[in-house]
C-alpha positions in Angstrom: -175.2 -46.6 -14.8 -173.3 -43.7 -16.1 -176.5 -42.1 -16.9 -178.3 -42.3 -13.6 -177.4 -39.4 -11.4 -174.9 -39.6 -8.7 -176.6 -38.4 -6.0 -179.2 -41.3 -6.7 -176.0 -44.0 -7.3 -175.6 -43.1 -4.3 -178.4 -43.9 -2.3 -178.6 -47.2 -4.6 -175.1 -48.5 -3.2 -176.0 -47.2 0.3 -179.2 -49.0 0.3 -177.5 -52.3 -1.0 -174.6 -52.4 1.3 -176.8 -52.2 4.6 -180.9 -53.3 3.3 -183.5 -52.6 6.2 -184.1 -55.5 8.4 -187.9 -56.6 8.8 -188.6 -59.8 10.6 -191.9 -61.5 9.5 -195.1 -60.3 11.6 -193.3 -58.2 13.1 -193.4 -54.0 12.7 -190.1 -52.5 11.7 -189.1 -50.3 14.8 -188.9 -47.1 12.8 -190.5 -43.7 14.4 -193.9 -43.8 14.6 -196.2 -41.6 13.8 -199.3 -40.6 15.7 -202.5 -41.6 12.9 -204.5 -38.1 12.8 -203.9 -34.3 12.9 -205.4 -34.0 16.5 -202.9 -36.9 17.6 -199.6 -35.0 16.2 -200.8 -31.8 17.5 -201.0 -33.2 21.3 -197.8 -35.2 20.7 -196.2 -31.5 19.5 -198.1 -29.9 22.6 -197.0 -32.7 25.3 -193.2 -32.1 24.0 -193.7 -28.0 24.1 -195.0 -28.4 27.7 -192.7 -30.3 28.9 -189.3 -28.2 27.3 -191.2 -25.6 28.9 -191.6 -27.4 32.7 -188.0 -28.2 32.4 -186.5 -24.6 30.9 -188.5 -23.2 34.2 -186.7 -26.0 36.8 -183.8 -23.2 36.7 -183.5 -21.6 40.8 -183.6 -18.1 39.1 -187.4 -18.9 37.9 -188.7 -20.3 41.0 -191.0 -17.5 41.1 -190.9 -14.8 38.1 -193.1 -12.3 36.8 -193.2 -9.0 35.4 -195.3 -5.9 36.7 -197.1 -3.6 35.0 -197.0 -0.6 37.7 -193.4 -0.5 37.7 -192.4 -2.2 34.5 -190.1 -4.2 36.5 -189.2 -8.1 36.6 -189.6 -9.2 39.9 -188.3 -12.8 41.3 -188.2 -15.1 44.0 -185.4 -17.3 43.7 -185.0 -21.0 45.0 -182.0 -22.0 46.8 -180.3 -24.8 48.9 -181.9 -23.8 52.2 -185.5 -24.2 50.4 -185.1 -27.4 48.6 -183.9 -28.5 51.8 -187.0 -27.2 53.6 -189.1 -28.8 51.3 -187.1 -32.2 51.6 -188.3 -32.2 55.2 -191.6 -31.5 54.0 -191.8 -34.3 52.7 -190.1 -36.4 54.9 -192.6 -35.3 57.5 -195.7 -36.1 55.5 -194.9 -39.9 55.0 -193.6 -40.3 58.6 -196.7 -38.7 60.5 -199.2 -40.6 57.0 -201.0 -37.6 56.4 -201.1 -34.1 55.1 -203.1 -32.4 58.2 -200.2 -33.2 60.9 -200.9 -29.8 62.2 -204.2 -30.7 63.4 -204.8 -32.9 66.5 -207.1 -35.4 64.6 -206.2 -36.9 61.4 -209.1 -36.5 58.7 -209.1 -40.0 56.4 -209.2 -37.6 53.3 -205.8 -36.1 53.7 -204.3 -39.9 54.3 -200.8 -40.5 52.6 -202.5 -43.2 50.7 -203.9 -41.0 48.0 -201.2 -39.0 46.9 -199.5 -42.5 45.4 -203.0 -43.0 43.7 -203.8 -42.2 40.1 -204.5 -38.9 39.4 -203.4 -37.8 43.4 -200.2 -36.3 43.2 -199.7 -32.8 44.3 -197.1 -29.8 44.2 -196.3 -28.7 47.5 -194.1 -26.0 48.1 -192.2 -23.7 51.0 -191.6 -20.3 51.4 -188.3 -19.2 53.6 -189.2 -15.7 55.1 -188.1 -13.7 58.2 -190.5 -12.1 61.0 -189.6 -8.8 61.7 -193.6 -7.3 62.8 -193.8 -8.2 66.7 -196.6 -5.8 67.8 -199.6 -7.4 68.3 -201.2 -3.8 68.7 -201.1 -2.9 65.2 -204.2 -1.1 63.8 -205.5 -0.6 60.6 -204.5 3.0 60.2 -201.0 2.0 61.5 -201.0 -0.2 58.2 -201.8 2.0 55.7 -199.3 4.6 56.5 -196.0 2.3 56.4 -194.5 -0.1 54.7 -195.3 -3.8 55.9 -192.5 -5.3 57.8 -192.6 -2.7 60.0 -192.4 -2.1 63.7 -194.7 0.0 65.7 -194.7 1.6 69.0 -198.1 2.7 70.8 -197.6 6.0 70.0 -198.6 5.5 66.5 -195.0 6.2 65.2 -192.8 3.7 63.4 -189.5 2.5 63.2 -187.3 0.3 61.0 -186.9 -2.5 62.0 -183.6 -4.5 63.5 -182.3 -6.9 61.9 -181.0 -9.2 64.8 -185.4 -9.0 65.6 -186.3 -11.2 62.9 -186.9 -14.8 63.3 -187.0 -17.2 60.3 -190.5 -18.3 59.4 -191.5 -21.5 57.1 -194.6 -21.6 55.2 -196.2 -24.3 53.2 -199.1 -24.5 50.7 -200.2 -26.8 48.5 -201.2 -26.6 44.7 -205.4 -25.7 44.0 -207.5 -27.8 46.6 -206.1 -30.9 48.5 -208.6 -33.6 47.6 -211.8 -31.3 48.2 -211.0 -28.9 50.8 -209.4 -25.7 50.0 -208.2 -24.5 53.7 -206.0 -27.1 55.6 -204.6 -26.5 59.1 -201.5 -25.7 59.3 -201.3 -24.7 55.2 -201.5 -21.1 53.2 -205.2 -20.8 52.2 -206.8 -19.9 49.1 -206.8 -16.5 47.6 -210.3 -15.8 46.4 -213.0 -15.1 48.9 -215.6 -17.5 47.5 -215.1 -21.0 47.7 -217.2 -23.9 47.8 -218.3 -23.6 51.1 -219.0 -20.0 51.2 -222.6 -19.2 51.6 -222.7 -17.4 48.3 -221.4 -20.1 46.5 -223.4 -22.5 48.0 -226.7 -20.9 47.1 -226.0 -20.3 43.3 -224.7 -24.2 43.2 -228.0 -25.0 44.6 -229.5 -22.7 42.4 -227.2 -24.2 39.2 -228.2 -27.9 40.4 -231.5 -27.2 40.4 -231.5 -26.0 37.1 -229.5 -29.2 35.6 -231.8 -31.4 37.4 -235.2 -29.4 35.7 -233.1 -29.7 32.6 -232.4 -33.4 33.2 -235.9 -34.5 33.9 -237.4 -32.2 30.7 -235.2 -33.8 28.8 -235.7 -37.3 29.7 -239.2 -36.5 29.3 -238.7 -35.0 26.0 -236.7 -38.2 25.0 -239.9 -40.3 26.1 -242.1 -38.0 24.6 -240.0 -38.2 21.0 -240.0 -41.8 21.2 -244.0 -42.2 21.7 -244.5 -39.4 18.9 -242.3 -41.7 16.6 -244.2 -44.6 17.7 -247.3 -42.9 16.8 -246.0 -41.5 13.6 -245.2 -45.0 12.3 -248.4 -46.5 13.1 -250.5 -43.4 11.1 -247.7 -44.1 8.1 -248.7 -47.8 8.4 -252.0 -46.7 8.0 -251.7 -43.9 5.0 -249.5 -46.8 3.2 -252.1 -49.3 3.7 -255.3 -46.5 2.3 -252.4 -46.0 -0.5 -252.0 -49.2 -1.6 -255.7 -49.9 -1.6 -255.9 -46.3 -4.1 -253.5 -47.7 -6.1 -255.1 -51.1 -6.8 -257.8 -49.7 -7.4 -256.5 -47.3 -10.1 -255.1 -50.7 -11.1 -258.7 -51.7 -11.8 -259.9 -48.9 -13.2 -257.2 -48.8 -15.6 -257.9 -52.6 -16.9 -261.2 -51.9 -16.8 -261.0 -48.7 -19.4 -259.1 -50.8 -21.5 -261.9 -53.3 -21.6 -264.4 -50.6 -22.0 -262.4 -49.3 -25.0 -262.3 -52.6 -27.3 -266.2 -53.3 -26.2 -266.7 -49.6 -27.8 -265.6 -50.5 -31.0 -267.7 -53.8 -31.2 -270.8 -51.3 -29.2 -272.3 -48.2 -30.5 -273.8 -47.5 -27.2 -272.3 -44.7 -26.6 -274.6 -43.3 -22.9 -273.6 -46.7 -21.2 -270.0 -45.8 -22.2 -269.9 -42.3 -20.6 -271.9 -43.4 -17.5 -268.8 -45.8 -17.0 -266.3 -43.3 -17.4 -268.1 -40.6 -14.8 -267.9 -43.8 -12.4 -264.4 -44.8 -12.5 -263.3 -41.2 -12.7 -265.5 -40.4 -9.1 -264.1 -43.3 -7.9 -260.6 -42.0 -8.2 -261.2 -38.6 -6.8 -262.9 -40.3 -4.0 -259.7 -42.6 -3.5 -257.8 -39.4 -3.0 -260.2 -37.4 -0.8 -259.8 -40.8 1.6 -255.6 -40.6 1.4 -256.1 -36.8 1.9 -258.3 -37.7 5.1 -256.3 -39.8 6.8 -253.1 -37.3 6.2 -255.6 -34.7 7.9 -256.6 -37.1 10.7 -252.9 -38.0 11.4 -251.6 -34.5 11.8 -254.9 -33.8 14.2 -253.9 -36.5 15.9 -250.5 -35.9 15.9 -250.3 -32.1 16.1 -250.8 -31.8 20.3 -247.7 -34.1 20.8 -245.5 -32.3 18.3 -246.2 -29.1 20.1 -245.6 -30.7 23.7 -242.3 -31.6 22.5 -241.3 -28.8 20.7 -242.3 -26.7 23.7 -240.2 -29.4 26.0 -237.3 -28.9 23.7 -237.7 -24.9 23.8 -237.7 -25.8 27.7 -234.6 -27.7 27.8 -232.4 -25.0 26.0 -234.0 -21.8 28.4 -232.7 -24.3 31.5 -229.2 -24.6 29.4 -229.3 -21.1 29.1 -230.2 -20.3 32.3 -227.5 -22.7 33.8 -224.5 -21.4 31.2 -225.7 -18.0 32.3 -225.7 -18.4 36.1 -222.5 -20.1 35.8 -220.4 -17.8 33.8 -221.8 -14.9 36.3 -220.7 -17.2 39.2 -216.9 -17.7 37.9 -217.0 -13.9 37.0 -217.6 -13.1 41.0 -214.9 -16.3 41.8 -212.6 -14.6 39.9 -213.6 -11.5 41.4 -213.3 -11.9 44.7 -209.8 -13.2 44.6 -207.1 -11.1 46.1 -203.5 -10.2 44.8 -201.4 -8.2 48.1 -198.1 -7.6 47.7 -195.2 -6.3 49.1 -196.2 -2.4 48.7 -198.4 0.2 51.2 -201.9 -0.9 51.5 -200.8 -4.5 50.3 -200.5 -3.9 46.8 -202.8 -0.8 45.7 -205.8 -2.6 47.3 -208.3 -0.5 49.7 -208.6 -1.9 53.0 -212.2 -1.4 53.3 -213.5 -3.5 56.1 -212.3 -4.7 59.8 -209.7 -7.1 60.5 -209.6 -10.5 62.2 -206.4 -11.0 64.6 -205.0 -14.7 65.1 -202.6 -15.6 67.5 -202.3 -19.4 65.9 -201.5 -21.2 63.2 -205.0 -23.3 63.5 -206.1 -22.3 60.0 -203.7 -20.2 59.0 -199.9 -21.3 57.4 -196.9 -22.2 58.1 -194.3 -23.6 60.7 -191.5 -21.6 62.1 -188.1 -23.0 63.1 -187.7 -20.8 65.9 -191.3 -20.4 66.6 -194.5 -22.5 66.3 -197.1 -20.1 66.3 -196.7 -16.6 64.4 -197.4 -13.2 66.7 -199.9 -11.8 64.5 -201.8 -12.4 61.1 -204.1 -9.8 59.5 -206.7 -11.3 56.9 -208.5 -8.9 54.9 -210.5 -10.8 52.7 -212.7 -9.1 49.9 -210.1 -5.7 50.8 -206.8 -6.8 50.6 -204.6 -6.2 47.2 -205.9 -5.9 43.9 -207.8 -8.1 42.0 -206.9 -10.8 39.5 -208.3 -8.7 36.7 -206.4 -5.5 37.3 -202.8 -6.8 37.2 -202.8 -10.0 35.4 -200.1 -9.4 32.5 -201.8 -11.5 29.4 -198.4 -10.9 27.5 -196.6 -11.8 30.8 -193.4 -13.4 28.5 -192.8 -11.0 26.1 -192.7 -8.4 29.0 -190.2 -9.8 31.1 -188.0 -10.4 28.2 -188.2 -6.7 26.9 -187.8 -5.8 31.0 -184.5 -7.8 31.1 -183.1 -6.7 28.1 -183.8 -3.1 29.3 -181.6 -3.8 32.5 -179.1 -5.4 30.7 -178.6 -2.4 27.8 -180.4 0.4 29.5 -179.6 2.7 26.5 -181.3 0.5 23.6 -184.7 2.1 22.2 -187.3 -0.2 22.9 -189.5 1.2 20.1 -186.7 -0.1 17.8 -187.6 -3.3 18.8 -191.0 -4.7 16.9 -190.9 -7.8 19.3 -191.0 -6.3 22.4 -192.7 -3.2 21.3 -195.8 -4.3 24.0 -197.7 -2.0 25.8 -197.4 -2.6 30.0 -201.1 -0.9 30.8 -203.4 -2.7 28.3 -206.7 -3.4 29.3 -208.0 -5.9 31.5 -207.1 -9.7 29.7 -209.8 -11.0 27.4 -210.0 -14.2 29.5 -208.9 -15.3 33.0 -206.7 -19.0 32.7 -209.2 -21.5 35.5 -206.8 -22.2 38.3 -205.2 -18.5 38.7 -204.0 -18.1 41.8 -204.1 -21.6 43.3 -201.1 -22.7 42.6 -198.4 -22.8 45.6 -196.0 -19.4 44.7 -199.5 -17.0 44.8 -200.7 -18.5 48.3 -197.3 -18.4 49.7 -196.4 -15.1 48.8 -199.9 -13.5 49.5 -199.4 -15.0 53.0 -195.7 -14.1 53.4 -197.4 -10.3 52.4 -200.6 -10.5 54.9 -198.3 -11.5 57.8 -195.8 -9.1 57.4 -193.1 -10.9 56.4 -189.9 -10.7 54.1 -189.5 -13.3 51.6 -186.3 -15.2 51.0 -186.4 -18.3 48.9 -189.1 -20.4 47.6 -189.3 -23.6 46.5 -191.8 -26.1 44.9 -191.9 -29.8 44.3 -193.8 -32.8 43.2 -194.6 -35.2 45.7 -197.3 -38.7 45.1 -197.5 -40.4 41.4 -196.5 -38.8 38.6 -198.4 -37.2 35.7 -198.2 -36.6 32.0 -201.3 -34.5 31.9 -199.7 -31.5 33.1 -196.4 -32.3 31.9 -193.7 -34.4 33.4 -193.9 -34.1 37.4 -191.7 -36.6 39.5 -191.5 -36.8 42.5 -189.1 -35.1 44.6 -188.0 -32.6 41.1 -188.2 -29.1 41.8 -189.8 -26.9 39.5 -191.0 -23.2 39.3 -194.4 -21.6 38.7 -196.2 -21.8 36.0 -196.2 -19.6 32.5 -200.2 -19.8 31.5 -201.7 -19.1 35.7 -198.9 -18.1 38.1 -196.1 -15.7 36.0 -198.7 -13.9 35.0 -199.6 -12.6 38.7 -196.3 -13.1 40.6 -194.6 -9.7 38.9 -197.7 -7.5 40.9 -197.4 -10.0 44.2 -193.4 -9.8 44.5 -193.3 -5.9 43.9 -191.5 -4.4 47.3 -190.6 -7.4 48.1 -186.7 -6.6 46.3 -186.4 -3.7 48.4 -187.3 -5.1 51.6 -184.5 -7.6 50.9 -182.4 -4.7 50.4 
């Protein structure tokens, strides 16, 4: 005892005052650990996520984001007045039983029902601004010389605008599409240009389909083909093993029949009778191999018109792939493309209005309630024209950008070059790859509406609402929480810019 280490008498005594527990058949409730690599690495993934979802749930990161034109962190903050907005969002949903209570008829598909299914949860979320645009006479050329909220006379001229004018303005939107429909009444719609009803779309989809269905059907026949050919292939073996076995008996033969020729030459000088034997026996072995040889030759005849068929099916199958990876990575290249960023700024957000306008006077498929006024006075859509596009400003190293932008502001004398870590670039190239799901969450269609209208943004708020899910972290309803890192922050520093100043 005086020889064993004390730091291991010590884990000796501790062990034998207080032993384990186990029970008989039953597990000792210990940590458990997840049985492979890919397990551990979701369970560390799952935890990351959701430290993440719940570091974001702070007001001040509501809506966050930095921008690359002005090197500035822009935000959208969430406050009493819109958690309380969205509270009566809510409420409103379960008391009328369905999402589309803007619209005169209820469509079954937006029922209340299947938000508390599996899998149908949504974020929903509000946007608090103030109306301060009440000429319904604005022009295009009016637009791109000011500043939007603006006011303008028929002259052409403009002025600022009051602020005893403005009227507070609601807007909702929901998260990506709301169980298969991307434009509701009454709610902000989607940002790109080509959905899955546009005619575009629709034609390469056909196009796409038809392609996976060729593919389908070649390779079902294919399948069929391959399972005939191995059919056939095992009846031809059957038949080569049965030729072979018949060679080899009769090699059998010929070899105990040598042997017998040998002892009757020693007791036989005969030796012509002898050779004539051997000449026999050794035709009759090449002739057993022509006849193995022959039927190998017949089966590949036989067998050769099917192997090409299906070689030239499966040469068929992968052009179709091709064709279909080919047409589909050119059709999310033009999704991505025709989505639309405006912001705060002249022009919407260094966009070029190149097309006319539509004028609404409702809210019929537009967004948004107002407290003070059910329908708004004026929305301009410019789809296709509009703000810039998801490629241009999409900040790849979004985090590491806003950090260096808020350490700037707080120490505006520190060297950033001094810093390695936030040494980053703010004009790098266009991102290597766009995150699916950019711009559909609730923060970029409420803000590109806020923009579009002519509004000034106040608070913004999103929250949970049907059955919670783990796949995207934790989300429970009625818990706020702000946008996300990987699709929305990335944007949201390029779609807030102006929007600080017009809040003064």
């Amino acid at each position: 005892a005086r020889a064993m280490p004390r730091v291991l008498a010590r884990r000796v005594l501790a062990h034998l005052r207080s032993p384990p527990v186990r029970v008989r058949g039953r597990r000792p409730t210990g940590r458990v650990f997840a049985a492979g690599a890919a397990e551990r690495r979701t369970a560390r993934e799952s935890r990351r996520r959701s430290a993440v979802i719940l570091e974001d749930k702070d007001p001040a990161h509501a809506a966050i984001g930095f921008c690359r034109m002005c090197s500035v962190t822009h935000r959208l903050e969430r406050d009493a007045s819109a958690e309380r907005e969205a509270r009566k969002l809510m409420d409103t949903i379960r008391h009328t039983g369905r999402l589309d209570f803007d619209s005169p008829t209820a469509d079954p598909r937006f029922a209340l029902d299947k938000m508390y299914q599996p899998g149908g949860g949504k974020m929903l979320g509000v946007l608090i601004a103030t109306r301060v645009c009440h000429d319904k006479n604005l022009t295009v050329s009016d637009l791109t010389q000011v500043k939007a909220p603006c006011t303008s006379t028929p002259g052409g001229q403009t002025k600022e605008p009051v602020e005893n004018e403005s009227e507070i303005v609601i807007l909702k939107a929901f998260s990506g599409q709301l169980y298969g429909e991307w434009r509701v009444p009454g709610w902000a719609p989607p940002l790109c240009g080509l959905t899955h009803d546009s005619g575009r779309y629709v034609e390469t989809r056909k196009v796409i389909e038809a392609k996976t269905c060729e593919a389908r059907g070649l390779k079902t026949t294919a399948s069929s083909m391959e399972t005939a050919l191995h059919l056939e292939k095992q009846k031809w073996d059957l038949e080569i093993q049965k030729v072979s076995n018949e060679v080899k008996q009769a090699r059998t033969s010929r070899r105990e029949e040598r042997r017998d020729a040998a002892v009757s030459r020693r007791d036989d000088d005969d030796g012509e009778k002898n050779g004539s034997d051997e000449h026999r026996l050794a035709e009759e072995s090449r002739a057993g191999k022509r006849r193995v040889a022959r039927v190998r030759e017949e089966k590949a005849t036989a067998m050769g018109p099917s192997v090409t068929a299906l070689e030239t099916a499966k040469q068929g199958v992968q052009k179709l792939r091709e064709e279909h990876r080919n047409l589909s990575a050119a059709l999310l290249a033009e999704i991505f493309e025709s989505y639309r960023l405006p912001n705060f700024r002249q022009d919407f957000g260094f966009g070029v209005l190149k097309g006319s306008f539509e004028s609404e006077s409702s809210d019929a498929d537009g967004a948004g309630v107002s407290s003070t006024s059910e329908t708004r006075t004026h929305h301009l859509r410019f789809p296709y024209e509009a703000g810039a596009s998801l490629s241009e400003y999409f900040v790849e190293n979004e985090p590491v950008l806003a950090q260096a932008s808020e350490e700037k502001a707080k120490n505006p004398w520190k060297n950033p070059a001094s810093d390695t870590n936030t040494n980053v670039s703010t004009n790098s190239t266009k991102p290597t790859a766009l995150p699916c799901g950019c711009g559909d969450c609730c923060a970029p269609k409420l803000l590109a509406e806020c923009a579009l209208r002519g509004l000034k943004p106040l608070a913004i708020a999103e929250t949970w609402m049907g059955s919670p899910t783990r796949k995207q972290g934790d989300r429970n309803e009625g818990e706020f929480y702000g946008a996300c890192r990987g699709r929305c922050r990335p944007i949201l520093g390029h779609m807030l810019c102006g929007a600080d100043e017009l809040r003064g």
